[in-house]
N, C-alpha and C positions, 0 to 999 in steps of 0.2 A: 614335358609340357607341350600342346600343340593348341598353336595361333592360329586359326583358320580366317583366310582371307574371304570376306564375303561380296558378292556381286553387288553394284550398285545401283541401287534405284529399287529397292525390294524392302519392304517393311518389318526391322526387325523389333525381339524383345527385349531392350537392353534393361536389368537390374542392379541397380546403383548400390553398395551399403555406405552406412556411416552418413545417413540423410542430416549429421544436425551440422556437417561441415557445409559454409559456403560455394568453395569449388565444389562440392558434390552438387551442387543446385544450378554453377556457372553448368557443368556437366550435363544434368536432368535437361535444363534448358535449350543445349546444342543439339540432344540428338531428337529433340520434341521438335523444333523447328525444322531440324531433317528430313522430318517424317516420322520417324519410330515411336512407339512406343517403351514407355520410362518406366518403371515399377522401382520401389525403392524396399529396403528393409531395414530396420534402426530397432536401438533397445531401447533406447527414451522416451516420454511419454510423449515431448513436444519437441518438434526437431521444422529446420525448412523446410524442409522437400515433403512434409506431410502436407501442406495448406498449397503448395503449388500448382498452378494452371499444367505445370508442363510433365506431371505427374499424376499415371493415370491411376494407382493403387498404392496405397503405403501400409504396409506389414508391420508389427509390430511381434521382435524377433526374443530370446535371453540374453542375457548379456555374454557376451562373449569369453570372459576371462572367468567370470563364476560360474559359469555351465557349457562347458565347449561343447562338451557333446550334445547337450538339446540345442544350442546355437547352430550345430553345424547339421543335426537334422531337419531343423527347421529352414535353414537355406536350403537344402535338400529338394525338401518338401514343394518351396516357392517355384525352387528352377525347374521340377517335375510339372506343377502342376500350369505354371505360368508358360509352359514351354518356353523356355527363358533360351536365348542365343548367345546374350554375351554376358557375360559378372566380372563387373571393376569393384572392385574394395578401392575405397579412399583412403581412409582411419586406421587407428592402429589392430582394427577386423582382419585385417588382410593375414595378418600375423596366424590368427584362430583359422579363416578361410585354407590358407596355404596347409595346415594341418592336414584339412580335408580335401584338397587338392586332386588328389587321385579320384575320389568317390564323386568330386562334383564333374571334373574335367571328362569325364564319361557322359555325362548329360547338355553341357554348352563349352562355349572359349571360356575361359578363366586368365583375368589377364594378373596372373599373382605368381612369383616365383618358389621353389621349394623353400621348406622353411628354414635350412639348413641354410640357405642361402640368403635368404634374410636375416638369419641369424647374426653373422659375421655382418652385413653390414648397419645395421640399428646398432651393436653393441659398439659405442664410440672407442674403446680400446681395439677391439678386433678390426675395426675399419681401419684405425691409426696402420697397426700392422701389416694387414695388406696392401693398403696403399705404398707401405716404405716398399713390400717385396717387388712390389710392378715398379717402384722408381721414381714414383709421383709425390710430389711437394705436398709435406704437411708438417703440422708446428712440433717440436723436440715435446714428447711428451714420453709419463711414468705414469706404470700402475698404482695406486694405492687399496691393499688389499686388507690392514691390520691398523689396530688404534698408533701402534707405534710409526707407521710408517704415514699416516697422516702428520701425527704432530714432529715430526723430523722438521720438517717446513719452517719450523720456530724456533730450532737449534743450530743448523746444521748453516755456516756464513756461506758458504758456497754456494747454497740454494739460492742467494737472496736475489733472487730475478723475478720478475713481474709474472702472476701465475696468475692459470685461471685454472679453476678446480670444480672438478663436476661432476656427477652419477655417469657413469657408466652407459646407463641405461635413463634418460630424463627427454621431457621436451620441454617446448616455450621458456626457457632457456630458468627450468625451476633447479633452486638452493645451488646454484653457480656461487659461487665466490674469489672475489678478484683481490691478489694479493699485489702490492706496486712495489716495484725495487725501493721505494725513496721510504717504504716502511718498517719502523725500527722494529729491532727481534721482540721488544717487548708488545708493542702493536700486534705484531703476525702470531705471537702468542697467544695473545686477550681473542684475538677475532678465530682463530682454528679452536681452540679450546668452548669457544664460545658456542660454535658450528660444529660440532662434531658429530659427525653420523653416524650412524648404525653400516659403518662399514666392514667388510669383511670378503672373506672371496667369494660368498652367493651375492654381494652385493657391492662391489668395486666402484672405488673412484679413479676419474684420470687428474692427472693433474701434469698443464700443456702450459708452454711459455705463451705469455701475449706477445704477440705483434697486433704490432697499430696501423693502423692503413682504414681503409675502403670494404664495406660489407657488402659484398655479393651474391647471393642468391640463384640457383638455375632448378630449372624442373624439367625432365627429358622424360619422353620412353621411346623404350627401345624393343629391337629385336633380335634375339639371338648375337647380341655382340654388335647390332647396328643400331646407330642413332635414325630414331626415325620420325621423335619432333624435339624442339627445343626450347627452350629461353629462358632469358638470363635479366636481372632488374638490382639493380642498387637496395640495399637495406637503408631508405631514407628516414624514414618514420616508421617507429617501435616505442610502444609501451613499456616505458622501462627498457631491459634486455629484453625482453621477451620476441614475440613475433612480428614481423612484419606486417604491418597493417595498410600501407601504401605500394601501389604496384605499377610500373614502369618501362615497359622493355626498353633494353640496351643494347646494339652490337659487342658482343665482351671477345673478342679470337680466341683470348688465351682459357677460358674458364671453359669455351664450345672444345677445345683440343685435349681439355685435361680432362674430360667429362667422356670425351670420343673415346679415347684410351684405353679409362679405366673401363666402361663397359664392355669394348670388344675385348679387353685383358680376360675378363672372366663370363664372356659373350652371355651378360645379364640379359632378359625379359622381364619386363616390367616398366612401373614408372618410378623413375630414381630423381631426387632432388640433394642436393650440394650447398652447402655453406660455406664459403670463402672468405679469407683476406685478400687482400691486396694491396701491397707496402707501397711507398710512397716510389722508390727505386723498381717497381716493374714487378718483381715478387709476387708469386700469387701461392697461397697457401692454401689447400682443404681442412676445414676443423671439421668435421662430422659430415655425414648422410642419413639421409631419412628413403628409405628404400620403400615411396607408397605415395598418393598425391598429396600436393601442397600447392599453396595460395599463388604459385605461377600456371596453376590452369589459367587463373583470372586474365592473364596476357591474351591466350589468342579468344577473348572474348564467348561469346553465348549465339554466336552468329554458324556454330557449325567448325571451328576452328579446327579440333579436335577429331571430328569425329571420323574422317578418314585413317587418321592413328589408329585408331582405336579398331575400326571394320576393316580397314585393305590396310594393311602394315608392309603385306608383301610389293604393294603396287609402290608405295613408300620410298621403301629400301632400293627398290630397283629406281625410282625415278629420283632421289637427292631426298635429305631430312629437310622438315617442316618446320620454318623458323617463326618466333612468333612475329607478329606485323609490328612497326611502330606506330604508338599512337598516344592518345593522352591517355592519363594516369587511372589505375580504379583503384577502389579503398570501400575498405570497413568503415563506414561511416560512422559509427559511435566510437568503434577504436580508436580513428583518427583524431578523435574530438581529445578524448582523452592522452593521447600523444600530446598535441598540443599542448592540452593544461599540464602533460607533469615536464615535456620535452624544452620546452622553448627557453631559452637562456638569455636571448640578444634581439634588439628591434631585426636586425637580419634572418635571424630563425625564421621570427614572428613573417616578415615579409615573404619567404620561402615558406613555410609553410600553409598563408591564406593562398600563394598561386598556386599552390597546388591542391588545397582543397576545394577552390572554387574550381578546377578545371578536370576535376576526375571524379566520375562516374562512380555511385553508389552501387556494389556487387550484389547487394540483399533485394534492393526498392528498386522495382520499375513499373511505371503506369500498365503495362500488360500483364503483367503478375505480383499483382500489391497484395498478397497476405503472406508470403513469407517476410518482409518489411513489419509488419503488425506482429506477425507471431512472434518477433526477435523481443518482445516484453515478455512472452510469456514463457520461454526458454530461459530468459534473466531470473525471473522468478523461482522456478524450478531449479536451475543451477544454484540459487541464494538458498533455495530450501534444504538440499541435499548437502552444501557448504555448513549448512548451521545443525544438523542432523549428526551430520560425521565429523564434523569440527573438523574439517580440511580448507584448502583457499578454494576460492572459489576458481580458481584457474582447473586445480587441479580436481574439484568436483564436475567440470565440464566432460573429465574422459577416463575419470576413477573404472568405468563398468568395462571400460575395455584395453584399457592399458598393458601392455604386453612387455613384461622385464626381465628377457631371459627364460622364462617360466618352460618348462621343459614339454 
């Protein structure tokens, strides 16, 4: 794969996918105000970055996982004809993109690593494994590949430790189940037997001790094994388990050092995101990676943060990584609302979380570019449509068309 560093001050074509993600739009919006020209391409009918100011064309592509190959010639096509410079995948496209890798990387940068390589890390058991061989701290966990080796969990007294049990291959943290040590055999019983999945060795569970501590968050990329931007934000506010809906940056040493590591370990390209504990005793643990963007674009803001990451990586690497700024907080504003209504426990919550809603910045709605703010009804509805159609959640009707599990 070759990252080509480009001169500054020169108007390039950058092509965004996965337009219905917010950091895809925090993104649209950095290199629009740079200068550049944005072009976007999404399989949805309604997505952000189709209605945005900072977006000068939006494509409408197959879906990525039921038709890779008209997917992947239709990027093709985009970056031929758009004379396309740079292609960031966000979403879990990258996964289909990196297929095509070779056949696009001929025509612009492609900032996506081989798939072989994202392989091992999306798959939460293959990351577990490699991270023990580099050395790096992460929770005691086992595969579950067979109906019996799930419900072991409910026989077996030794087990009886606090677990959390999860797809292999899942995001927004769907059909987790969290077992507590203080739960009798016959509870852990009722609730596995209850939850039992369609597990198997095309379709594995891990099942990883809890630890309690501190939820941490980072999003880097890098280059060839070097950091070359970063940040790191507390998991304060989430929906349920699910994702983080509030964003923060934090100084974190220990989370920048184990992030440093692991990428120059296997001198990753791309952009890599990390999910952390942090025990109350200093402790920091990795549960999973998402090896592709995530909601800590939203750190170094829509002001340009990024975009030298992105265009001069080399001038990067040689002058120190890109950390994101401090500042006040940004948020999904209807996510956050919802946090709220299901999260809040304690007048203290309550007062933590109005300071923080009132002091952080709306990532969808700004007075310069208000209709991806409007268009977020009309993506609700279509997501309720497709949810009620395919009798799925609506979580998981948000990213059904391109989800990537394994799939060869």
């Amino acid at each position: 794969m070759f990252i080509k560093d480009f001169a500054a001050g020169g108007r390039l074509t950058i092509l965004l996918t996965g337009g219905r993600a917010p950091c895809t739009l925090e993104l649209a919006r950095s290199f629009h105000r740079a200068g550049h020209r944005v072009i976007v391409a999404e399989s949805v009918r309604y997505h952000l970055c189709r209605v945005s100011r900072a977006v000068e064309r939006s494509y409408s592509v197959p879906s990525p996982n039921s038709d890779t190959e008209s997917f992947l010639e239709a990027i093709e096509s985009i970056v031929i004809e758009e004379r396309v410079d740079v292609l960031i995948p966000t979403c879990e496209e990258i996964f289909y993109i990196a297929k095509g890798l070779t056949r696009l990387g001929e025509h612009c940068t492609v900032w996506a690593s081989s798939i072989e390589h994202l392989r091992e890390l999306h798959d939460k058991w293959r990351f577990i494994l490699l991270a023990r061989r580099l050395g790096l701290p992460v929770p005691q966990s086992r595969l579950i590949e067979t109906r019996e080796e799930w419900l072991v969990y409910s026989k077996d007294e030794r087990l009886h430790e606090s677990l959390v049990l999860k797809p292999a291959f899942s995001r927004f943290a769907s059909h987790v189940l969290f077992l507590e040590k203080s739960d009798s055999a016959a509870k852990r019983r009722r609730m596995l037997t209850k939850a039992m999945p369609d597990v198997s060795p095309s379709t594995p569970w891990v099942a990883q001790r809890t630890i309690y501590g501190r939820h941490i968050c980072t999003y880097s990329i890098a280059l060839e094994g070097d950091l070359i931007a970063h940040a790191a934000y507390p998991s304060l506010h989430r929906v349920g388990q699910g994702a983080t809906v509030y964003f923060k940056s934090i100084v974190h040493g220990a989370s920048l050092e184990w992030v440093r590591k692991f990428v120059k370990a296997i001198r990753f390209t791309g952009q890599i995101a990390f999910d952390f504990i942090e025990e109350e005793g200093g402790g920091l643990y990795a549960l999973e990676c998402n090896p592709r963007a995530t909601s800590g674009i939203h750190l170094f803001g829509s002001d340009g943060g990024l975009v030298q990451a992105f265009l001069q990586p080399e001038a990067l690497r040689n002058s120190g990584c890109l950390l994101a700024p401090g500042s006040s907080g940004s948020m999904l504003t209807a996510a956050m609302l919802g946090a709220g209504l299901s999260g809040i426990r304690s007048n203290r919550e309550l007062r933590s979380w109005l300071k923080d809603f009132r002091s952080a910045r709306d990532v969808v709605f700004t007075r310069t570019d208000m209709m991806p703010g409007i268009e977020q009804l009309r993506v609700l509805l279509d997501v309720w449509r497709i949810s009620r159609t395919r009798s799925i959640t609506l979580t998981h009707a948000t990213t059904i068309d391109m989800e990537w599990n394994g799939d060869a």
